[in-house]
C-alpha positions as CSV (number, residue, x, y, z in Angstrom):
1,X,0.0,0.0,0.0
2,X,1.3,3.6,-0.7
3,X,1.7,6.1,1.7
4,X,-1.4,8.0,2.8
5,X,-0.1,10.4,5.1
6,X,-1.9,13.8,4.1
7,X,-2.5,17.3,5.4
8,X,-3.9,17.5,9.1
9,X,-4.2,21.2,9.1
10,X,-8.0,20.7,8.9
11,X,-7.3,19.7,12.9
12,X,-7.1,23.1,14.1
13,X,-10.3,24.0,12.9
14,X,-12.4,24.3,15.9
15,X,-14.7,22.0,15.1
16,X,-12.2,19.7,17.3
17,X,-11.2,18.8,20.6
18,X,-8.0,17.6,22.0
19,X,-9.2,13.9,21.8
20,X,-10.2,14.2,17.8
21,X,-6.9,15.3,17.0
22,X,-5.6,12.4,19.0
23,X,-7.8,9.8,17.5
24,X,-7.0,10.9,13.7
25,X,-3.3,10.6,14.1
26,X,-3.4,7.4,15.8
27,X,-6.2,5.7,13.5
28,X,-3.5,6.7,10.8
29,X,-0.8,5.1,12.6
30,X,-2.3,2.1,13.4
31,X,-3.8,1.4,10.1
32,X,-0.8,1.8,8.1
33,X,0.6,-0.8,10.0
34,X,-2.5,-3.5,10.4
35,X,-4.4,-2.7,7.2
36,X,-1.8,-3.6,4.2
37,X,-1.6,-7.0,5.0
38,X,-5.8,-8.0,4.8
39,X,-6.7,-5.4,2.0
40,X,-3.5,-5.8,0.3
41,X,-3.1,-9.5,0.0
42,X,-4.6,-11.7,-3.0
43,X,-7.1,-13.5,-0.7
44,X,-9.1,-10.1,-0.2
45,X,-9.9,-10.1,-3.7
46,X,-11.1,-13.3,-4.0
47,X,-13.0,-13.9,-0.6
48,X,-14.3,-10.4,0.2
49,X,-17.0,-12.3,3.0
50,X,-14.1,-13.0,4.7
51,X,-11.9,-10.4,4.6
52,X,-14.8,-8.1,5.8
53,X,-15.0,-10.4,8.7
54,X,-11.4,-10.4,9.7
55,X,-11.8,-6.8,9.1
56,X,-14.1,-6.5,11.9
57,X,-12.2,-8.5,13.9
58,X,-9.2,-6.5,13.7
59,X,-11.1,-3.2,14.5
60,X,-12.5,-5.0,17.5
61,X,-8.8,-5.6,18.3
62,X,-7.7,-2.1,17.9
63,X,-10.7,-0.2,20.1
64,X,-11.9,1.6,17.5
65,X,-15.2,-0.3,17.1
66,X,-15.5,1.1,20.3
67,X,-16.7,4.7,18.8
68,X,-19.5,3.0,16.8
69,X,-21.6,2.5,20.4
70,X,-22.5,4.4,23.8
71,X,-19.6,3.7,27.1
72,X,-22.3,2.0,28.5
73,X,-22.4,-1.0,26.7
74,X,-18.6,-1.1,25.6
75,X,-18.0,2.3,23.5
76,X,-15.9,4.8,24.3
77,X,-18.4,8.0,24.7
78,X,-21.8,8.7,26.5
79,X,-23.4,8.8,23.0
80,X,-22.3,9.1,19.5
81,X,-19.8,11.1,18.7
82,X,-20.3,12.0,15.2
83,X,-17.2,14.2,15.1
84,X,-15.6,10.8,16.1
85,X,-17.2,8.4,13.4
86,X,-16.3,11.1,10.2
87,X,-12.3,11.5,11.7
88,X,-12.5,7.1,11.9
89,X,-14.6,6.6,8.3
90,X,-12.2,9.5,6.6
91,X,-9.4,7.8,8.1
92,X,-10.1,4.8,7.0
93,X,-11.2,5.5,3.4
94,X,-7.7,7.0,2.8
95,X,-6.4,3.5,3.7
96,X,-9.1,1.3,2.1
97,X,-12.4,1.8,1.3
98,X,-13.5,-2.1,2.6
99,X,-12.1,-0.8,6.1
100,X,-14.2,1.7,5.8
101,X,-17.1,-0.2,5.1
102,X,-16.7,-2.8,7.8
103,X,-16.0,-0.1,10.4
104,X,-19.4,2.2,8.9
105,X,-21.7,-1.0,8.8
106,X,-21.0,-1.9,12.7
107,X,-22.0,1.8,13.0
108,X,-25.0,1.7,10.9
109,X,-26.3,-1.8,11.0
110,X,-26.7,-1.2,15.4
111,X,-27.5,2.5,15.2
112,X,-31.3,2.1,15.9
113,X,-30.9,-0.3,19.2
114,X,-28.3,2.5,20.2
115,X,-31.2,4.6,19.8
116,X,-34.3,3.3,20.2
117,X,-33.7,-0.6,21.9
118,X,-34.6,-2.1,25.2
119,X,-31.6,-2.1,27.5
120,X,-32.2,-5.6,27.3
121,X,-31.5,-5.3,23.8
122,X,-28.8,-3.1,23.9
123,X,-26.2,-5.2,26.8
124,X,-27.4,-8.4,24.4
125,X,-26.0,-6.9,20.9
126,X,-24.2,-3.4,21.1
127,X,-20.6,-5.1,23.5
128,X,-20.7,-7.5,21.1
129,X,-20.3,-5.0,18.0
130,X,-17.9,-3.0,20.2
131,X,-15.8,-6.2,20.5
132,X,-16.4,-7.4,17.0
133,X,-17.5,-10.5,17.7
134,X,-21.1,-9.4,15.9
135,X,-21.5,-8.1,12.3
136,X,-24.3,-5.8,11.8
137,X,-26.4,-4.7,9.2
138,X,-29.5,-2.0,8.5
139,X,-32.5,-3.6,6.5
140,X,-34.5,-0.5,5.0
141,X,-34.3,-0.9,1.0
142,X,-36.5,-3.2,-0.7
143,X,-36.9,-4.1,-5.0
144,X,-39.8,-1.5,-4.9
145,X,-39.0,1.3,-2.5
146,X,-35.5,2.7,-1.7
147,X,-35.5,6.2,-1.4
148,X,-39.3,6.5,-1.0
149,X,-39.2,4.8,2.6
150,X,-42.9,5.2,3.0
151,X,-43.3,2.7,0.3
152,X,-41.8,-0.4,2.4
153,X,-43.9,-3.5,1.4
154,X,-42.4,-6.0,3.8
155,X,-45.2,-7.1,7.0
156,X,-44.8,-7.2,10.1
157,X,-48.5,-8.8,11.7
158,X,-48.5,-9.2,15.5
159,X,-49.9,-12.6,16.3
160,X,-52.6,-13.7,18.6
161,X,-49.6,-15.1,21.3
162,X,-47.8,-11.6,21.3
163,X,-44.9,-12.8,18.7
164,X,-44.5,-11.3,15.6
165,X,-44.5,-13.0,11.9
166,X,-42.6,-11.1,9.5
167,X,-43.2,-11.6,5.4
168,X,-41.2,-9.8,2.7
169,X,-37.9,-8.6,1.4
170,X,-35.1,-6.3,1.3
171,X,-32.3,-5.7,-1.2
172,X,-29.1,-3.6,-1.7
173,X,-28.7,-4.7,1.8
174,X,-24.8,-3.8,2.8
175,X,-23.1,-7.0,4.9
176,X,-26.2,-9.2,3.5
177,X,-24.8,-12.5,4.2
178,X,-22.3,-12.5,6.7
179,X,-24.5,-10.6,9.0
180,X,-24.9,-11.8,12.6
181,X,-28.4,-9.9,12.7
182,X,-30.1,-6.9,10.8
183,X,-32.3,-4.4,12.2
184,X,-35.2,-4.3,9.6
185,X,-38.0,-2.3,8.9
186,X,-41.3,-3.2,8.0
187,X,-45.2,-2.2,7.8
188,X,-47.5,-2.6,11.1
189,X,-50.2,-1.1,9.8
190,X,-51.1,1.7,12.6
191,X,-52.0,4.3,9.5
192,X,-50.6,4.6,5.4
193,X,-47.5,5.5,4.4
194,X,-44.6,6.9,6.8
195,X,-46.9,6.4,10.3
196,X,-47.4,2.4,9.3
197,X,-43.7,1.4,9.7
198,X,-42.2,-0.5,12.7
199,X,-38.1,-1.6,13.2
200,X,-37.6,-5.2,14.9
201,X,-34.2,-7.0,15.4
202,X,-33.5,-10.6,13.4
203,X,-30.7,-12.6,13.9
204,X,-29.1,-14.3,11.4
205,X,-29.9,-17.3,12.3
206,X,-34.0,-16.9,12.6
207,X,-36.1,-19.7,10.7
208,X,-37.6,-18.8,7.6
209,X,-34.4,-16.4,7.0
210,X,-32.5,-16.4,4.1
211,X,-30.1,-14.8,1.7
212,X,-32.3,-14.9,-1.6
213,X,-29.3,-12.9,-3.9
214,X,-25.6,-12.0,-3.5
215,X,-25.3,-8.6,-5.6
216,X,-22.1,-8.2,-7.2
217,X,-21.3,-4.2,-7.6
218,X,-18.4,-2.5,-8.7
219,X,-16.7,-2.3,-5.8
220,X,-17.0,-5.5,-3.8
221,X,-18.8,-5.3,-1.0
222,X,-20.9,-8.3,1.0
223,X,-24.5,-7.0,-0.5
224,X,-27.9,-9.2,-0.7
225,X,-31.4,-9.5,-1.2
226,X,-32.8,-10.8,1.6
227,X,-35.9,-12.8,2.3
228,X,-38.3,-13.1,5.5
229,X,-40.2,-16.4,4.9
230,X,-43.0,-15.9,8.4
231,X,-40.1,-15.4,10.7
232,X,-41.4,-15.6,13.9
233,X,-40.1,-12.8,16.1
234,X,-40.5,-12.6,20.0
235,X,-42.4,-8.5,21.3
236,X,-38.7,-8.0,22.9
237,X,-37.1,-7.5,19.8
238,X,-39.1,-4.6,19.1
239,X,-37.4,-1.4,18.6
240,X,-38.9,1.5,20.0
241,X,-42.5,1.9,19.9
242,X,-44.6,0.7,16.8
243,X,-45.5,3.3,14.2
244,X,-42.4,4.9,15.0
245,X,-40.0,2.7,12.5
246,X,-39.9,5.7,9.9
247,X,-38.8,8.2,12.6
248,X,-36.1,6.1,13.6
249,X,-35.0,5.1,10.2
250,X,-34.8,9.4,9.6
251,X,-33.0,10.0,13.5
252,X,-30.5,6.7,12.3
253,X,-29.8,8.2,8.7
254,X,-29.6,11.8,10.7
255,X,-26.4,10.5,12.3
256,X,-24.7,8.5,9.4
257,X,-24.9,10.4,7.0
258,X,-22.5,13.0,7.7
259,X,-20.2,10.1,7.9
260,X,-20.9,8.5,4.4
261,X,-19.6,12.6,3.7
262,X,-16.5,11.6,5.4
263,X,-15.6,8.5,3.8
264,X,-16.4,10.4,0.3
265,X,-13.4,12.7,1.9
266,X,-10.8,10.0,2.5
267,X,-11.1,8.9,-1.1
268,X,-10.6,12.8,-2.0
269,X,-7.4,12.9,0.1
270,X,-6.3,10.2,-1.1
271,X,-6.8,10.7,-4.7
272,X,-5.1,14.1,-4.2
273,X,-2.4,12.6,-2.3
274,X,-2.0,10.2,-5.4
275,X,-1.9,12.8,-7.9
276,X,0.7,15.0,-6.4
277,X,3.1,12.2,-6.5
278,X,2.1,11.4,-9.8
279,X,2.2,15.2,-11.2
280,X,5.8,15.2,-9.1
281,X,7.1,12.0,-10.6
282,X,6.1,12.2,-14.1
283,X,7.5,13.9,-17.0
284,X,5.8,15.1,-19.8
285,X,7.1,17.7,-22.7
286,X,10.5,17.5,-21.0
287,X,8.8,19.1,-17.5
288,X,7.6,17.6,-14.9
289,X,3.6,17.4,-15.2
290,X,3.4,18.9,-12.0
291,X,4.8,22.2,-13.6
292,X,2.0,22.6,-16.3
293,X,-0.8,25.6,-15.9
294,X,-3.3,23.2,-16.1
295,X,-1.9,20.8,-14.2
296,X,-1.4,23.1,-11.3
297,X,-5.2,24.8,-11.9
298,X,-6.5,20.8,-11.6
299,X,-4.3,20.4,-8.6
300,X,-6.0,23.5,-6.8
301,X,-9.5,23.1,-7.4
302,X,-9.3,19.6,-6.0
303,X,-7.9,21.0,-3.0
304,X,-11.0,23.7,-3.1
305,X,-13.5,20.9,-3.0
306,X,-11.7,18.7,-0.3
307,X,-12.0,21.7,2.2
308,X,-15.2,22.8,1.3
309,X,-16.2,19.1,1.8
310,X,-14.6,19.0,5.1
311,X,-16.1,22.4,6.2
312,X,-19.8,21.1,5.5
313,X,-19.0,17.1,6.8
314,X,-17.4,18.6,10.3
315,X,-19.8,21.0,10.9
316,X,-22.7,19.0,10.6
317,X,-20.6,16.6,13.0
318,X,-20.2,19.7,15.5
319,X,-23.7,20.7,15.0
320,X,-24.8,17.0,16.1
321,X,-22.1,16.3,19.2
322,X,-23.1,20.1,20.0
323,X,-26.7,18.9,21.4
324,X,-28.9,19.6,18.3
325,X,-31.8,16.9,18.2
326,X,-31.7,16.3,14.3
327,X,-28.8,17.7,11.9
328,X,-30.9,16.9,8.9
329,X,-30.2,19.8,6.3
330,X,-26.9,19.9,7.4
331,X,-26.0,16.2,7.1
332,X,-28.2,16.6,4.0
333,X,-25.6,19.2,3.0
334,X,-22.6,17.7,3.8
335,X,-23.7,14.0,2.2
336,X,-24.2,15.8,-1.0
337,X,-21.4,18.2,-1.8
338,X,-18.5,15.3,-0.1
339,X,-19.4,12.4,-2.4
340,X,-20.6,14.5,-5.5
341,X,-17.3,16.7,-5.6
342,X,-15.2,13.2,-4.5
343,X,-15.9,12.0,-7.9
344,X,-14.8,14.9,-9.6
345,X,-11.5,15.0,-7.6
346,X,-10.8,11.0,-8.2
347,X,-12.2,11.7,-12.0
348,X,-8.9,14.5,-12.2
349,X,-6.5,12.5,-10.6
350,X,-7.4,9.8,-13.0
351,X,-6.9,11.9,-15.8
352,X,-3.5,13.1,-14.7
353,X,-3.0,9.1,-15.0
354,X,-3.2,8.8,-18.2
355,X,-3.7,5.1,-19.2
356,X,-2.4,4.0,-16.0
357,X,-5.3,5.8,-14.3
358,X,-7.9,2.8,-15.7
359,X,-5.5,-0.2,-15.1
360,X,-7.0,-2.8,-12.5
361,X,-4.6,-2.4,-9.6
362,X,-3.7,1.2,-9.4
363,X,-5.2,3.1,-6.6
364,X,-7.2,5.5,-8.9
365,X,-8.9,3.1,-10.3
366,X,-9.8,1.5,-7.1
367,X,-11.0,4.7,-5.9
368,X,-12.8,5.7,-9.0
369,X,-14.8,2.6,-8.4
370,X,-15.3,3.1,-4.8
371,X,-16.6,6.5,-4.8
372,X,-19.9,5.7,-7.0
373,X,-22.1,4.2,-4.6
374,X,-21.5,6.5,-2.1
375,X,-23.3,8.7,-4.4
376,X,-26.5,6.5,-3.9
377,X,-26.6,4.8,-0.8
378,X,-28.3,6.4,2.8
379,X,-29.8,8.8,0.1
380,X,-29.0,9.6,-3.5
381,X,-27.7,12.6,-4.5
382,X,-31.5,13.5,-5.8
383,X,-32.7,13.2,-2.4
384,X,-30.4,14.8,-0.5
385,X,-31.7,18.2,-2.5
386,X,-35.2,17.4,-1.9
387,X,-34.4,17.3,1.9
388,X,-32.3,20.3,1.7
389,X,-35.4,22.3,-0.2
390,X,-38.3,21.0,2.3
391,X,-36.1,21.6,5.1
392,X,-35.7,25.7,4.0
393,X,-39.4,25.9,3.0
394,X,-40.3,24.6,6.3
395,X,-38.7,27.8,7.9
């Protein structure tokens, strides 16, 4: 793996505390020295199932899947620090965009029993995602409603002893099949639409459960379409109160996605670290490419978007960890302009490639093919303006 070290000026913004700066320069530490040999080695390409799960082991290991739940059940703050989760996901993403995804989906996939579970629920699942010994996973998406969340299809029918039975199926579902338990989504039935939904925790191993599709995508990831054959589902595994599965689908996204900003950030830096040293390195017209107008004019308005991208993603982080109930406009905000101005950054570094920039194996290619998704997932691009616009009508 090639050297990711990058600029940490962005540290002294205020937006940080002593114990930020601290965690981003030894997450960058540590992961240059445990990450090249499980992303790096021929055996991740092949069996991406279970380098993700070594992956998780590893973060486990290290403490830092400590960040992605509350003290009290293993973590390493009160609540979530968002500030916390963007400095790890950025991080990471500079290193390797599958750490990134095994650290976001611990994060993610136990974010609503962090914030809506029993305490019962919370000592049985969130030490054990702490500790790695528990992949996670967040089962909203179905084949006929993704962004529209009010659309869900999938049932979940209380039964005459208490239990419930749950029918249906999700897709697009990240860590689909090597999952320990997913915290899914589905329709009660208290009114239409938004007000009908209710969130329920299935483990893995639940009868009538099963992985109907792996979905290979252009970066691989563990992703499937999953299918809920009348699982039969004790009250207890209720999360929150039902009607109220939409709210907390919003209040988990509301926290996320200034982080899927982050990662989008980490790719940035990393694609600009990758083309300075290309730019440096390579001659072209008996100069250095570095040296060319154009070159140079590239060079700087990657840098523009990688601050302006860190502006929006920190302060929506601040603006969260600061004792605001719901960041949505600005996560909105920040989840937009990060992963939409990522892909223009990787697209230039690629370019200053030349050919080498679309040959399998060079990190520009990688990222190129990493970035896309994020573009998509916890809200497309499209969405993310809608939310923006209703948020500043509703003023």
């Amino acid at each position: 793996m090639a050297k990711t070290s990058t600029d940490k000026s962005f540290l002294s913004w205020p937006f940080f505390e002593d114990h930020h700066r601290t965690l981003a320069i030894e997450l960058d530490a540590w992961a240059s020295e445990y990450l090249p040999p499980i992303v790096d080695s021929e055996h991740a390409h092949t069996d991406v199932d279970s380098t993700c799960r070594i992956l998780v082991r590893t973060l486990g290991a290290g403490g830092w899947l400590k960040y992605a739940v509350p003290k009290a059940y293993g973590g390493m703050h009160d609540g979530l620090d968002v500030r916390s989760l963007c400095i790890i996901r950025e991080t990471l993403a500079r290193h390797s965009g599958l750490a990134d995804f095994a650290f976001a989906m611990q994060g993610l996939g136990s974010g609503a029993i962090t914030l809506a579970g029993s305490e019962d629920l919370k000592a049985a699942y969130l030490p054990l995602v702490a500790s790695g010994e528990k992949i996670a996973a967040f089962a909203l998406t179905e084949p006929e409603a993704g962004s529209d969340v009010a659309q869900l299809a999938a049932k979940l029918k209380e039964r005459k002893n208490g239990s419930y039975k749950l029918t249906g199926e999700k897709t697009y579902i990240s860590n689909g099949g090597i999952a320990d338990f997913y915290c899914v989504f589905a329709r009660t039935g208290e009114a239409p639409g938004a007000r009908g939904l209710s969130a329920i925790v299935v483990d893995a191993d639940t009868p009538g459960f099963s992985i109907k599709e792996r979905i290979e995508v252009i970066a691989p990831h563990p992703l499937g379409r999953l299918a809920f054959d009348g699982c039969e589902l004790d009250a207890s595994k209720l999360l929150g109160k039902r009607g109220e599965g939409f709210k907390l689908a919003m209040a988990t996204l509301d926290i996320f996605r200034s982080t899927v900003g982050a990662a989008a950030l980490g790719f940035a830096r990393r694609a600009l670290g990758e083309a300075l040293t290309r730019t440096r390195s390579r001659n072209l017209f008996g100069a250095p490419l570095a040296d060319l107008p154009i070159t140079q004019e590239r060079l700087a308005e990657m840098a523009l978007d990688i601050d302006m991208s860190a502006l929006l993603i920190y302060r929506a982080a601040w603006t969260k960890d600061s004792g605001a109930p719901r960041v949505t406009r600005e996560a909105a905000m920040a989840k937009l302009y990060a992963t939409d101005s990522a892909q223009v950054v990787i697209d230039k570094a690629l370019q200053m490639f030349g050919g080498m920039g679309v040959t399998k194996g060079v990190k520009v290619e990688e990222l190129y093919r990493e970035i896309r998704a994020l573009r998509i997932y916890e809200g497309a691009s499209e969405v993310q303006k809608l939310v923006i616009a209703r948020q500043l009508l509703a003023d």
